[in-house]
C-alpha positions in Angstrom: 96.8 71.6 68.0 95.6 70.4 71.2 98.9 70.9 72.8 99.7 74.3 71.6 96.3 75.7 73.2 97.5 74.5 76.4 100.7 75.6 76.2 99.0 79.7 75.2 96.6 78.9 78.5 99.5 77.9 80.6 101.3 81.0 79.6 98.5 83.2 80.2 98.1 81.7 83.7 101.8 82.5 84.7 100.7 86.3 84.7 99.4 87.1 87.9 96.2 89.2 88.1 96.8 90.3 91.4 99.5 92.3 90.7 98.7 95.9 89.8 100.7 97.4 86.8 103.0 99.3 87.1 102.4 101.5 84.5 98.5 102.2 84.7 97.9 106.0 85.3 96.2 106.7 88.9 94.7 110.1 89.8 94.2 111.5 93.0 92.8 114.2 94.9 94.2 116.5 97.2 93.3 118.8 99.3 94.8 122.6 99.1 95.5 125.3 101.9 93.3 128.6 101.0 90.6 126.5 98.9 87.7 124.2 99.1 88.5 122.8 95.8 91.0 119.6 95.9 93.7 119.6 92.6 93.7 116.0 90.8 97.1 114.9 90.4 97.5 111.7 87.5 101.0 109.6 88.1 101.8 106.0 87.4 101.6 103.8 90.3 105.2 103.7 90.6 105.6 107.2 90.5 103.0 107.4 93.6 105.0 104.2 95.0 108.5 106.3 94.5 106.7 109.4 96.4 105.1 107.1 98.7 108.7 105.8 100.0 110.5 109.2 99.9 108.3 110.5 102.0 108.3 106.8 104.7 112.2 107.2 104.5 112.2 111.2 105.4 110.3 110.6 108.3 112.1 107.8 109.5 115.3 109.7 108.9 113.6 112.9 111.1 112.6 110.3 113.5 115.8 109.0 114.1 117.7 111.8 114.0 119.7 112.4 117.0 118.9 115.4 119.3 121.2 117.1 120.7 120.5 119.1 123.9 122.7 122.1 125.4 122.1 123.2 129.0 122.5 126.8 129.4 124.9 126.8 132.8 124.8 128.7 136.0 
């Protein structure tokens, strides 16, 4: 009996309670163009993670995105 209730306490220390779930439902508040009133937007946290890295890899693909320069001759 002893040994069992360790072994359910053990298990429910493996979990850690650091890490956010995935899953939970976040909202947020935004702020529009045209209106003083924000719009709440409710996603998972990896939906705002997914949105959160589409948005760091656009800019680091505008960023590094070569430029290309034509001189008008004379």
């Amino acid at each position: 009996m002893i040994l069992a209730t360790i072994a359910l306490f053990t298990v429910g220390l493996s979990d850690d309670p650091a890490k956010p779930d995935a899953q939970k439902r976040v909202c947020k508040q935004q702020k529009q163009t045209g209106t003083r009133f924000a719009k709440t937007t409710c996603r998972t946290r990896a939906e705002w993670e997914a949105i959160a890295e589409a948005a760091r890899r656009t800019a680091e693909e505008s960023f590094n995105k070569p430029v290309i320069s034509i001189e008008k001759g004379s």
